[in-house]
C-alpha positions in Angstrom: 74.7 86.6 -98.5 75.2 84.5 -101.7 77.0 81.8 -99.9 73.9 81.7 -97.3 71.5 81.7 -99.7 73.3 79.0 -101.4 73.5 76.8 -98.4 69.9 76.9 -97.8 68.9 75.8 -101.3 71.2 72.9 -100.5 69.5 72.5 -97.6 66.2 72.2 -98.1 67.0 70.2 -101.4 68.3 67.8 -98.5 65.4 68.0 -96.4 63.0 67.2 -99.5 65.6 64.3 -100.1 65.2 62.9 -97.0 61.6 63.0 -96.5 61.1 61.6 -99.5 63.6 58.6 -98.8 60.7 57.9 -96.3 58.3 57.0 -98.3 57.6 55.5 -102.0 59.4 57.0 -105.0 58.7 57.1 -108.9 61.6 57.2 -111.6 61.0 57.0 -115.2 63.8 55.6 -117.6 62.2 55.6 -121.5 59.1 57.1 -122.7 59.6 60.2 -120.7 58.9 63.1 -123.0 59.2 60.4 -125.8 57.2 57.8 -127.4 59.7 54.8 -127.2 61.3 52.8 -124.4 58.4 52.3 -122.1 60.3 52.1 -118.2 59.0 53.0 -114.9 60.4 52.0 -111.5 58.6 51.9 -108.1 60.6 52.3 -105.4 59.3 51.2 -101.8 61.2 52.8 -98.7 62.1 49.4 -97.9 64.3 49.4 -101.0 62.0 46.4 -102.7 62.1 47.5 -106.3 59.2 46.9 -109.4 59.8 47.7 -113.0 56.6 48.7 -115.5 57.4 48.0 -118.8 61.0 47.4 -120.3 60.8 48.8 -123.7 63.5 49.1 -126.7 63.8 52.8 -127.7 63.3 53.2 -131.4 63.4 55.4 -134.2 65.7 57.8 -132.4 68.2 58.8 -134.5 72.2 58.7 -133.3 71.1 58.7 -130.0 69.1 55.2 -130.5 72.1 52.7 -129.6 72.8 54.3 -126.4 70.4 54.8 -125.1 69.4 51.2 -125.6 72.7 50.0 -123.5 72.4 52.9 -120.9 69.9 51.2 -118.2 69.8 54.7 -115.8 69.4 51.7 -113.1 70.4 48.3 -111.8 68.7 45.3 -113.4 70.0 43.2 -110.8 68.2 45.2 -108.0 64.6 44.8 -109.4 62.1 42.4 -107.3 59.6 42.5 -110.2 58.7 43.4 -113.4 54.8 44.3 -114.7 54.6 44.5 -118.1 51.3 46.5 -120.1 51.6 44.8 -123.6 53.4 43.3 -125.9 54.5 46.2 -128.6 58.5 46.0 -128.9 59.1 49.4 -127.3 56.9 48.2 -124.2 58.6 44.6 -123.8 61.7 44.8 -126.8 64.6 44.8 -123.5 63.6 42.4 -121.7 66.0 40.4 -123.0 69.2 42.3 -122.1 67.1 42.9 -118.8 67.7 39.2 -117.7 71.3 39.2 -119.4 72.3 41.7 -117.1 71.3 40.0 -114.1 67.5 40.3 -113.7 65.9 37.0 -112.4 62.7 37.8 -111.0 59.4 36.8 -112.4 57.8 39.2 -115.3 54.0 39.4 -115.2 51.3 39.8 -118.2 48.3 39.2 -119.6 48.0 35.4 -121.2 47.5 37.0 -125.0 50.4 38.9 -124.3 52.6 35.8 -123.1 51.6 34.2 -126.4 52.7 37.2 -128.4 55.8 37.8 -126.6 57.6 34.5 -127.5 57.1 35.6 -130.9 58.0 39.4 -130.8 61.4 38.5 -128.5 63.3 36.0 -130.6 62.0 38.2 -134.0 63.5 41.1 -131.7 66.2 38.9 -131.1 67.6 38.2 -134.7 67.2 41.9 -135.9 69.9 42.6 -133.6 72.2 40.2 -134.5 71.4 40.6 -138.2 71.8 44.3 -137.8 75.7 43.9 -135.9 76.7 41.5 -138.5 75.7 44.3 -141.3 77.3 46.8 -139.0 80.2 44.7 -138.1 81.4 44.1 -141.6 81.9 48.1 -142.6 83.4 48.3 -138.9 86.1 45.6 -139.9 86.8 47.0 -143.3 87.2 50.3 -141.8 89.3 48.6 -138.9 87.5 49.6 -136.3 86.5 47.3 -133.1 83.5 44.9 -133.8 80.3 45.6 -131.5 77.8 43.1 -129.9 74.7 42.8 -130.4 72.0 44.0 -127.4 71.1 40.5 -127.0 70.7 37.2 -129.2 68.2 34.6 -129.6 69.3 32.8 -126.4 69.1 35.8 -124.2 65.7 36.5 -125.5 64.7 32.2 -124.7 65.6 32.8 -121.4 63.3 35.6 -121.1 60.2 32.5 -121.0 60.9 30.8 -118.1 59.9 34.1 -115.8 56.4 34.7 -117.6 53.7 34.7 -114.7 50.6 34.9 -117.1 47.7 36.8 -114.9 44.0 37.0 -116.8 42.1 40.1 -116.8 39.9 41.3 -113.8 41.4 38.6 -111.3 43.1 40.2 -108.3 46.6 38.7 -107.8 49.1 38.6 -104.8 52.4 38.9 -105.8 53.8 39.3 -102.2 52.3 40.4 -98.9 52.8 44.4 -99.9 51.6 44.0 -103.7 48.5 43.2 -105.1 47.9 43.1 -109.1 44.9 43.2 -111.2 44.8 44.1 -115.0 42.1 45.9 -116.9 41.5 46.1 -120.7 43.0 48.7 -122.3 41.9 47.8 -125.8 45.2 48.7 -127.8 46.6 45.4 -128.7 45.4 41.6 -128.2 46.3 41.2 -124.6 46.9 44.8 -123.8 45.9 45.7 -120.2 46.5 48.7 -117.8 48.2 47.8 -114.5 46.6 48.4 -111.2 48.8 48.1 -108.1 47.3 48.0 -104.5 50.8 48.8 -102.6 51.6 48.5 -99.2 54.0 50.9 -97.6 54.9 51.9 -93.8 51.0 50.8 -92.7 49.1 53.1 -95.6 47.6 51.4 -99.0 48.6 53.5 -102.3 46.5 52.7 -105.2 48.5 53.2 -108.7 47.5 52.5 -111.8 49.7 52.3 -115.1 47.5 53.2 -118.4 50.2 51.1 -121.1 49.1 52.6 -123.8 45.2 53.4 -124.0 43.1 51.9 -127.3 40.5 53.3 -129.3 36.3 53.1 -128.2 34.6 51.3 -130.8 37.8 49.6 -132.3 37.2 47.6 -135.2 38.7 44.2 -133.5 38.8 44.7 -129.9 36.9 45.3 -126.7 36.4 48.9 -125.8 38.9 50.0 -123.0 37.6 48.7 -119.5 37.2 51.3 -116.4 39.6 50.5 -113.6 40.0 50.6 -110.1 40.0 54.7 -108.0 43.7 55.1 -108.0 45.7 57.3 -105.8 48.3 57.9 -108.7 48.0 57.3 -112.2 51.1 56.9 -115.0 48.9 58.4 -117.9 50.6 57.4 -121.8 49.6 60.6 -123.6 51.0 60.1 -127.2 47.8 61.5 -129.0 47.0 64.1 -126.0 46.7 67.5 -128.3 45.0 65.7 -131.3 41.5 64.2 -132.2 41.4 61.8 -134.9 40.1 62.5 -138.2 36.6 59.9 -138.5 34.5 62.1 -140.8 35.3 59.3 -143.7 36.2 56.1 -142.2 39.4 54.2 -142.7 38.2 51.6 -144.3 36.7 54.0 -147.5 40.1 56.1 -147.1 42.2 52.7 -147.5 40.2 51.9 -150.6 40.5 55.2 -152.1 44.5 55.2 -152.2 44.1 50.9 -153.7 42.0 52.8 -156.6 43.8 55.8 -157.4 47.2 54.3 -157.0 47.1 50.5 -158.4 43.9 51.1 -160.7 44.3 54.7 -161.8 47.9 55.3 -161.6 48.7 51.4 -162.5 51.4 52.0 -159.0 52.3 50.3 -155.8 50.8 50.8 -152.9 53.4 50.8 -150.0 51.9 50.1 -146.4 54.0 50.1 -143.4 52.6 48.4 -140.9 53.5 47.3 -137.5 53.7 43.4 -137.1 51.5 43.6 -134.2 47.8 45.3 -134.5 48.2 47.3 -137.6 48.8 44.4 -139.9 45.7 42.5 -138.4 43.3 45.9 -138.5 44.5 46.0 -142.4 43.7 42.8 -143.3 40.3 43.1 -141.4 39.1 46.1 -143.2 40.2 44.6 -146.6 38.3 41.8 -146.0 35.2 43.6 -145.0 35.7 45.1 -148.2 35.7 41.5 -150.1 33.1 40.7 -148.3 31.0 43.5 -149.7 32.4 42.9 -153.0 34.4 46.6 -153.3 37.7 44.9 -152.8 39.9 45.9 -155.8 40.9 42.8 -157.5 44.9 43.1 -157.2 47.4 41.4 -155.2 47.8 42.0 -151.8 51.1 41.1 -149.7 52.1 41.0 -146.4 55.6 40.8 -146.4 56.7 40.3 -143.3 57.6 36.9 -141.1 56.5 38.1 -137.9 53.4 39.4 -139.1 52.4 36.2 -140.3 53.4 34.4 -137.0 51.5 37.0 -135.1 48.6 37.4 -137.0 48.3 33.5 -136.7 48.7 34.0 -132.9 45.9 36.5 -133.0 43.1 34.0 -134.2 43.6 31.8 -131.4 42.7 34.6 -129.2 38.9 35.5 -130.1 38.1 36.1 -126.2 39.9 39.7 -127.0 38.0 40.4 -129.8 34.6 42.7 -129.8 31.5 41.3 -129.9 30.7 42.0 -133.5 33.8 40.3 -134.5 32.7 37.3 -132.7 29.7 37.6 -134.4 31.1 37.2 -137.9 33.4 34.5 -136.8 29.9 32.6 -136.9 29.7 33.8 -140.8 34.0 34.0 -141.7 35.8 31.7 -140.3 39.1 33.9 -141.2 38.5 37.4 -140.9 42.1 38.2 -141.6 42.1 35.8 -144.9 40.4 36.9 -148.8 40.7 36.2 -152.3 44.6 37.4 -153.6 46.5 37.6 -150.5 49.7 35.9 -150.3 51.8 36.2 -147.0 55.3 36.5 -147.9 58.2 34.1 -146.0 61.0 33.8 -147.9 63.1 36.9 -148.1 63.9 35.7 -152.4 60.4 36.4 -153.0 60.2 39.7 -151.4 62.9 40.3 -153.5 61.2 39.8 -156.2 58.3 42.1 -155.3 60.8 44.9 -156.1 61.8 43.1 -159.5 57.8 43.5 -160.4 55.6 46.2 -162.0 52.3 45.1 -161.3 50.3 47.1 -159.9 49.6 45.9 -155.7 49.6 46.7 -152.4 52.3 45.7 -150.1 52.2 45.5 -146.1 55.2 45.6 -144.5 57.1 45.9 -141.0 57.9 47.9 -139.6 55.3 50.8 -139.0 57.7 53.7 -138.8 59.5 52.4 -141.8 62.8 52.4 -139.9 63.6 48.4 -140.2 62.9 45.4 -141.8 61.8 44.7 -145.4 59.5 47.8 -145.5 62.5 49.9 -146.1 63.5 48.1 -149.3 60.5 48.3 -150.7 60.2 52.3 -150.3 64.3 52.4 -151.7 62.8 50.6 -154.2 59.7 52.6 -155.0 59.6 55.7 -153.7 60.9 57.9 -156.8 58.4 56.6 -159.1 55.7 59.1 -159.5 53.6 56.1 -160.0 53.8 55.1 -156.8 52.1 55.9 -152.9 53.7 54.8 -149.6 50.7 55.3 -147.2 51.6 55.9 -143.5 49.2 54.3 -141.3 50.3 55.2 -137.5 52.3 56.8 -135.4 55.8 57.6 -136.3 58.4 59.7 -134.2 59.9 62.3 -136.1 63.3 61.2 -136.9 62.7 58.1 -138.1 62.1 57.5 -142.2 58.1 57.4 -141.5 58.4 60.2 -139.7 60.7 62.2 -142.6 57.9 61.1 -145.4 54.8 62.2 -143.1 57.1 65.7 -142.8 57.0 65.8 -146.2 60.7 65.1 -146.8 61.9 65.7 -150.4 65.1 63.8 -150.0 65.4 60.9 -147.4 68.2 58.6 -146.5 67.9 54.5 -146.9 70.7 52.7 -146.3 73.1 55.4 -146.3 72.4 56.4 -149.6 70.3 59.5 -150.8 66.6 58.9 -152.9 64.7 61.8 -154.2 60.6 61.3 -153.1 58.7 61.2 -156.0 56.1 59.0 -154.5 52.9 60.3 -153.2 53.3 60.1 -149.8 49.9 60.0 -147.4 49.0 59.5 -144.2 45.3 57.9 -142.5 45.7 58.8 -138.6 42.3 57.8 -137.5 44.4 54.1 -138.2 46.3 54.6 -135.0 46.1 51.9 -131.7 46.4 54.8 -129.6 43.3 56.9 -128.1 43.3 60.4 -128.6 42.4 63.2 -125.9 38.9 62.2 -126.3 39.4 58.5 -126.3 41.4 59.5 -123.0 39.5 61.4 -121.0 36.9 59.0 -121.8 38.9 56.5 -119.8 39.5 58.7 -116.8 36.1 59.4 -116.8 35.8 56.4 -114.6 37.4 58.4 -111.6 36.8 61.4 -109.2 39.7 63.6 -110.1 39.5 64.7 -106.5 40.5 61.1 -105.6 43.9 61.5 -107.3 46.9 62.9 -105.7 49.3 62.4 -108.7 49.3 62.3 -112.5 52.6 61.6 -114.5 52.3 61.8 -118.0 54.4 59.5 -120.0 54.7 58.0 -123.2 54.5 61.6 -125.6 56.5 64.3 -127.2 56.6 66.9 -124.4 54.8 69.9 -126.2 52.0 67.5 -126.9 52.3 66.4 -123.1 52.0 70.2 -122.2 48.6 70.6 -124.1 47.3 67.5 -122.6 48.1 68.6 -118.9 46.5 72.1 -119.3 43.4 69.8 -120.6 43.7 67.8 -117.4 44.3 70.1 -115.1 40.7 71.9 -116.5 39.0 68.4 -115.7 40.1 68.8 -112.1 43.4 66.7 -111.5 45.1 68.9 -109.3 48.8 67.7 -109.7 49.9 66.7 -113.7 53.7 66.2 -113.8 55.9 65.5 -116.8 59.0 63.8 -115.9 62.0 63.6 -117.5 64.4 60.8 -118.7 65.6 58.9 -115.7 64.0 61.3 -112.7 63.2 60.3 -109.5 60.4 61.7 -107.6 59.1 61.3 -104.3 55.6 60.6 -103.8 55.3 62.4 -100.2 53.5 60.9 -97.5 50.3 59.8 -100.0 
């Protein structure tokens, strides 16, 4: 009886397989019940292959390097790629992506083109710097040297395949698939992806979210409503939590300046993504200038890329709201004021450490878990004194993460530092929408309508929460998938 029963599960497991090999397939290969490493494959029954996103997994402990070089599929295989926005662990493999064989076009937004030839080669040299640092305890040890994921020519010949497509225009990539981006209001250039898809005479709507912004951001457009879709990829970092807007950010930033540079005569340590966060900072502080609050101490943003980016940004003001555009007309730098100094050379953010005054420094990266940001908390963070102030999202393994936990030991550079720093955390900061900031963007479609829900892009107890939430708003069918599954999408 067992050995029947057994034979039958294999059997219909086999008829499910083969139906499905009919028609059109999902698999999901990063940001499945995690935040990082944004990769989604749609597979037609004709065996023509498109990738969403091709993000770098970060902040994930041991586990981060291999799953980095571990594609779960064939880069040589894919006919497209489709990518949301330009945030490293959306577009940071790219690079390896077309050195191991991709050669296909990769489509975005025209901000996020101009963004990405900046993120990729900065992407680019904190691998190599980061093997070279490796390397050199491997070949003291005697231990085989490693290469890097990719280097600064891989990430060059990423450019050449950028099809820019602008928002709201309907583009034909090929006879079965048509493309048109909507605003997602996350980042400059962020957009979600909206697929008309041809396969075996029926037309299957899908839509991609990338990740979801804020209503009533402080710098961008609102998210846009997009197209009925059939089946939706849904991120859902933020799906069991609202965020806290009872004092805004702006008085909450100002509060830590005072009490940490004026009161406790203390730095003020701000780890900031490159990309968004940075720019939102230096907005709100000069709102605050502008209504003469701004406390009069140094600011820095130490940090290259954020520099390079944020100088990328200005030339963008069709992504910005209209009551930014509207002070553009007053400010002709919203992201300039009185005391700020952006920080190149990496002597003088040396130095930073080497002095006592009282300021605030903004630094990559936003989970604390690379670049200069981390010497700056090594060198701060067991001085009562002083306040590193977590600003976003951070996954919990990563040094951000260990702070927000409330850590009172945390490793930096392999050695041990005791936390004596306040530590603090302003979530209403975040890029990402919350349940309510989500829902408000499905609102645009009958749930009805929608065969298909796949959350992505969030810890999987938080995912849970968010599809019991959608499944009371009527979406029928909310699946989570895991890392690397495939699954069929029937005969939508």
């Amino acid at each position: 009886m067992r050995a029947f029963l057994l034979a039958a599960t294999r059997l219909i497991h086999y008829l499910r397989y083969a139906h499905n090999a009919w028609y059109m397939k999902l698999s999901f290969h990063g940001a499945a019940r995690t935040v990082t490493g944004s990769k989604h494959i749609i597979h037609f029954s004709s065996g023509k292959k498109i990738l969403l996103d091709c993000g770098l997994f970060q902040g994930m402990g041991r586990d981060t390097e291999r799953l980095n070089r571990e594609w779960g599929f064939e880069p040589r295989e894919l006919d497209y790629v489709i990518i949301s926005h330009a945030h490293i662990d959306h577009i940071g493999l790219l690079p390896k992506l077309v050195k191991d064989g991709y050669k296909g076009k990769i489509y975005c937004t025209i901000a996020t083109a101009s963004l990405m030839r900046i993120m990729l080669l900065d992407s680019a040299r904190i691998q190599e710097a980061d093997v070279r640092h490796v390397n050199k305890r491997r070949k003291a040890q005697g231990r085989e040297l490693i290469e890097p994921l990719y280097t600064e020519d891989d990430a060059l010949n990423v450019l050449p395949l950028l099809q820019e497509v602008d928002y709201n225009q309907s583009y034909k990539i090929d006879e079965d698939i048509e493309l048109l981006y909507t605003d997602c209001g996350h980042i400059l250039g962020s957009a979600a992806v909206n697929l008309r898809l041809k396969e075996k005479g029926k037309e299957i709507r899908l839509t991609f979210s990338g990740d979801i912004g804020r209503y009533n951001d402080d710098i961008l457009r609102s998210p846009d409503v997009f197209p009925q879709a059939d089946v939706i990829l849904l991120e859902s970092t933020y799906g069991d939590k609202l965020h806290d807007i009872v004092v805004p950010a702006t008085e909450k930033v100002l509060q830590h300046i005072i009490h940490t540079c004026l009161e406790k005569k203390g730095k003020l340590i701000i780890p900031a993504f490159s990309l968004g966060r940075t720019q939102e900072l230096l907005y709100l502080l000069n709102r605050l200038e502008l209504e003469r609050r701004l406390p009069p101490v140094n600011y820095y943003v130490d940090s290259p890329l954020s520099t390079d980016l944020t100088a990328v940004i200005k030339q963008h003001p069709e992504c910005f709201n209209k009551g930014v555009r509207e002070l553009l007309k007053k400010d002709e730098d919203v992201f300039g004021f009185k005391n700020l100094h952006f920080i190149e050379d990496v002597e003088d953010s040396k130095r930073l450490n080497e002095n006592n005054e009282p300021c605030v420094i903004i630094s990559a990266s936003g989970m604390a878990e690379a670049g200069r940001v981390k010497h700056h908390i090594a060198h701060n963070i067991s001085h009562k004194r002083n306040t590193v102030l977590l600003v976003g999202y951070c996954e919990p393994n990563s040094l951000g993460g260990k702070l927000k936990a409330g850590k009172q030991e945390v490793t930096i550079f392999g050695e041990q530092y005791s936390v004596q720093a306040e530590v603090a955390s302003i979530s209403s900061m975040s890029a990402h929408g919350d349940y309510e900031d989500m829902s408000q963007w499905l609102s645009c479609q009958d749930p009805h309508g929608v065969s298909k829900v796949f959350l992505v892009h969030g810890e999987y107890e938080v995912q849970q929460a968010f599809r019991d939430r959608l499944v009371r708003k009527g979406f029928r069918d909310v699946e989570i998938p895991d890392q690397h599954q495939v699954i069929g999408l029937g005969g939508l």
